[in-house]
Biotite code that builds the C-alpha atoms (Angstrom):
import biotite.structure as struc

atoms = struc.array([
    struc.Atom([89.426, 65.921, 116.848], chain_id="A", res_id=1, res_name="UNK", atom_name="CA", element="C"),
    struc.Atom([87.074, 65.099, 113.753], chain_id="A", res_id=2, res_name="UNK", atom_name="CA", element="C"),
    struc.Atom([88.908, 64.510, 110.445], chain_id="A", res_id=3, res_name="UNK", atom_name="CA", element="C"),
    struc.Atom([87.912, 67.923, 109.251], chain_id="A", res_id=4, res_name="UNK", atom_name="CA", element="C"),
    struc.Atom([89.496, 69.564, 111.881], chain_id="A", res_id=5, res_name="UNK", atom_name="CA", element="C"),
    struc.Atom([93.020, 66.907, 111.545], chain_id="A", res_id=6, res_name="UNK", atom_name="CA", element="C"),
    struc.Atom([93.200, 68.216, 107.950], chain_id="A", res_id=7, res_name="UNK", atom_name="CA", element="C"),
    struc.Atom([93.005, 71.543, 108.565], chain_id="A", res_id=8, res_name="UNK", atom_name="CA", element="C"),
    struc.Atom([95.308, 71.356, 111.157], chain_id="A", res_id=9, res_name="UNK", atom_name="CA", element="C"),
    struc.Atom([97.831, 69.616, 109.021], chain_id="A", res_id=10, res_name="UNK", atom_name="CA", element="C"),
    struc.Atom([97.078, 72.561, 105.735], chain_id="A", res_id=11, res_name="UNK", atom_name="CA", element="C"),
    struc.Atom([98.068, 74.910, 108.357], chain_id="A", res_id=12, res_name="UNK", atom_name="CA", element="C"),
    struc.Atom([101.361, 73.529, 109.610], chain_id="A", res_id=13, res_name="UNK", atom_name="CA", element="C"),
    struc.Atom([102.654, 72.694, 105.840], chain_id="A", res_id=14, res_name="UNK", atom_name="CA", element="C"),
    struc.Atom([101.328, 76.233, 105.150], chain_id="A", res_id=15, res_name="UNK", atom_name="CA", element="C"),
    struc.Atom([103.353, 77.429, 108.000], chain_id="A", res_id=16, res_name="UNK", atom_name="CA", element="C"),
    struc.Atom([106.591, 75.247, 106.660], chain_id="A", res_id=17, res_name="UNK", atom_name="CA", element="C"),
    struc.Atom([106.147, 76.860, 103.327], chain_id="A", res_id=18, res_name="UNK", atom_name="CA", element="C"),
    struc.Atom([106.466, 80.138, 104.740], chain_id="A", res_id=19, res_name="UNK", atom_name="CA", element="C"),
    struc.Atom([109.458, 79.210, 107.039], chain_id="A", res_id=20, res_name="UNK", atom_name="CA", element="C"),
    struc.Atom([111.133, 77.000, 104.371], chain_id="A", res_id=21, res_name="UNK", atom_name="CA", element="C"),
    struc.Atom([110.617, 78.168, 101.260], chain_id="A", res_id=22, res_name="UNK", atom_name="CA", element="C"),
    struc.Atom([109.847, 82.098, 102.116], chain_id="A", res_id=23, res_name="UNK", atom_name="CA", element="C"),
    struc.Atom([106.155, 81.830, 100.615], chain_id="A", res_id=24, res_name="UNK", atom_name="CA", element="C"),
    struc.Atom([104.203, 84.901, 101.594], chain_id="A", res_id=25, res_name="UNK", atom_name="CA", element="C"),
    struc.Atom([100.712, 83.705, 103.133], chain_id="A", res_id=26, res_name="UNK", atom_name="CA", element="C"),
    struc.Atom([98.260, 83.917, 100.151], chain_id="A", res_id=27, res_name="UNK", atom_name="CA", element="C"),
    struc.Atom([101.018, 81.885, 98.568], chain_id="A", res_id=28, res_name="UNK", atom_name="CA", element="C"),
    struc.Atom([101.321, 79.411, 100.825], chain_id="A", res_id=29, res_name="UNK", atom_name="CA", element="C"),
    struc.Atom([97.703, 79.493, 101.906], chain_id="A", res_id=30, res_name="UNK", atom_name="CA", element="C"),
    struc.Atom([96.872, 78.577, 97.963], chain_id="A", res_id=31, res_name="UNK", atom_name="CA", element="C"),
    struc.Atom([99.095, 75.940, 97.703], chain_id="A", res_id=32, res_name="UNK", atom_name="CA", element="C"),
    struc.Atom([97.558, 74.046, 100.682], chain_id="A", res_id=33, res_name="UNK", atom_name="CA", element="C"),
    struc.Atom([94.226, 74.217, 99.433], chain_id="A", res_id=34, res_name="UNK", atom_name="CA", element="C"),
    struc.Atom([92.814, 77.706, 100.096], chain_id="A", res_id=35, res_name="UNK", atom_name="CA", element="C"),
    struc.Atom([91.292, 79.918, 97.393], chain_id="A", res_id=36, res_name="UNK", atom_name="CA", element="C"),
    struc.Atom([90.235, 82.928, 99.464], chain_id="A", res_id=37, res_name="UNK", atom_name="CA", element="C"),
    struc.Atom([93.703, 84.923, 101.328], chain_id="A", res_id=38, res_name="UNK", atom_name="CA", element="C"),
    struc.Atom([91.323, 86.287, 103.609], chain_id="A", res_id=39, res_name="UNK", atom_name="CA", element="C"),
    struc.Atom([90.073, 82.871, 105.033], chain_id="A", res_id=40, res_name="UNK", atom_name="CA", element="C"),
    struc.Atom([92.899, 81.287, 105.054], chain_id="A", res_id=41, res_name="UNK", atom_name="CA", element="C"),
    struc.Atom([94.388, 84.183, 106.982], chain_id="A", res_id=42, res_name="UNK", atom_name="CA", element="C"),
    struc.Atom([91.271, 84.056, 109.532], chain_id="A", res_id=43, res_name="UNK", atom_name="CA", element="C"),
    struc.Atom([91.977, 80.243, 110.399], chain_id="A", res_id=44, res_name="UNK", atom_name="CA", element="C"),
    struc.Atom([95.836, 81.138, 111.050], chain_id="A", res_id=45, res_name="UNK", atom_name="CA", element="C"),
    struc.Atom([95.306, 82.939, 112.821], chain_id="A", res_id=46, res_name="UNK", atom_name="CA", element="C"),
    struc.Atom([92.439, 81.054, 115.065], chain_id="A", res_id=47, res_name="UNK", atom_name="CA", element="C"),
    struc.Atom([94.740, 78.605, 114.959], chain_id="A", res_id=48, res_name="UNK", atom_name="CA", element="C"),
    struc.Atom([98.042, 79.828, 115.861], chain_id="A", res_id=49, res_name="UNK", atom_name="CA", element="C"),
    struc.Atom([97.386, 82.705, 117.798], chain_id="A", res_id=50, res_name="UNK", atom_name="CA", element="C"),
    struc.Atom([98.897, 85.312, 115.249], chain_id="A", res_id=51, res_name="UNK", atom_name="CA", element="C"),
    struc.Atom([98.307, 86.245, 111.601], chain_id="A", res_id=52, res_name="UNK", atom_name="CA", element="C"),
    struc.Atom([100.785, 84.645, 109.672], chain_id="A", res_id=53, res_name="UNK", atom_name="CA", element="C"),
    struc.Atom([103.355, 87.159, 108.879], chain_id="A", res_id=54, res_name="UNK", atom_name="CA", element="C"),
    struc.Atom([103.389, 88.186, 112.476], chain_id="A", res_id=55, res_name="UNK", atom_name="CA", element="C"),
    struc.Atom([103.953, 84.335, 113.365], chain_id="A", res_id=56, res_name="UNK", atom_name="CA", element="C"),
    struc.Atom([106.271, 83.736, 110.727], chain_id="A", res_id=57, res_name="UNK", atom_name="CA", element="C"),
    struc.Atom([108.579, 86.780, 111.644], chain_id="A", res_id=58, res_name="UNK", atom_name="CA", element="C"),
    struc.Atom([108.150, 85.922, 115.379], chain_id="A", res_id=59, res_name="UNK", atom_name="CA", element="C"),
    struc.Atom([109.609, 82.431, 114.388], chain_id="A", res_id=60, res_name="UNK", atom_name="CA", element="C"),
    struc.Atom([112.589, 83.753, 112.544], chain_id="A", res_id=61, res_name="UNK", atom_name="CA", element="C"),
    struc.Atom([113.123, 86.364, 115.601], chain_id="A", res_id=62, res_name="UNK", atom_name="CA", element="C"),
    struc.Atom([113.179, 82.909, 117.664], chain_id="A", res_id=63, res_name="UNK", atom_name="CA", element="C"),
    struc.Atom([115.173, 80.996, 115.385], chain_id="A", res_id=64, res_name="UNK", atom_name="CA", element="C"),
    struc.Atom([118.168, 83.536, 114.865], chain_id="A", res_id=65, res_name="UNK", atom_name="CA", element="C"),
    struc.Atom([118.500, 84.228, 118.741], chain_id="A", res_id=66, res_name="UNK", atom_name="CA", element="C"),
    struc.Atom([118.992, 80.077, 119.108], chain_id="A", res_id=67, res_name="UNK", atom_name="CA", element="C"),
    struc.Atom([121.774, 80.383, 116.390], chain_id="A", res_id=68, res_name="UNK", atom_name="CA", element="C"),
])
């Protein structure tokens, strides 16, 4: 993995926390990891999680309350 790609990774998965943790919606969160433009940030969500993030954030809740 080149460094480019580690810090992306990384923008994602606090972008991800944000939206878990502190309820961010993604152009929020996407903005306060670094990325101007909703739309792109949404695009490399979802490349890299599979799901755009609302759909992967509300999957994750679904997830989390069945485990409570």
């Amino acid at each position: 993995m080149s460094p480019l790609q580690f810090q992306k990774q990384l923008r994602l998965q606090e972008a991800r926390r944000l939206m878990l943790s502190e309820r961010l919606d993604a152009a929020s969160a996407g903005f306060r990891v670094g990325y101007n433009d909703a739309s792109h940030f949404n695009r490399e969500y979802k490349r890299h999680f599979g799901l755009p993030p609302l759909r992967d954030v509300e999957r994750l809740w679904e997830n989390a309350d069945r485990v409570v």
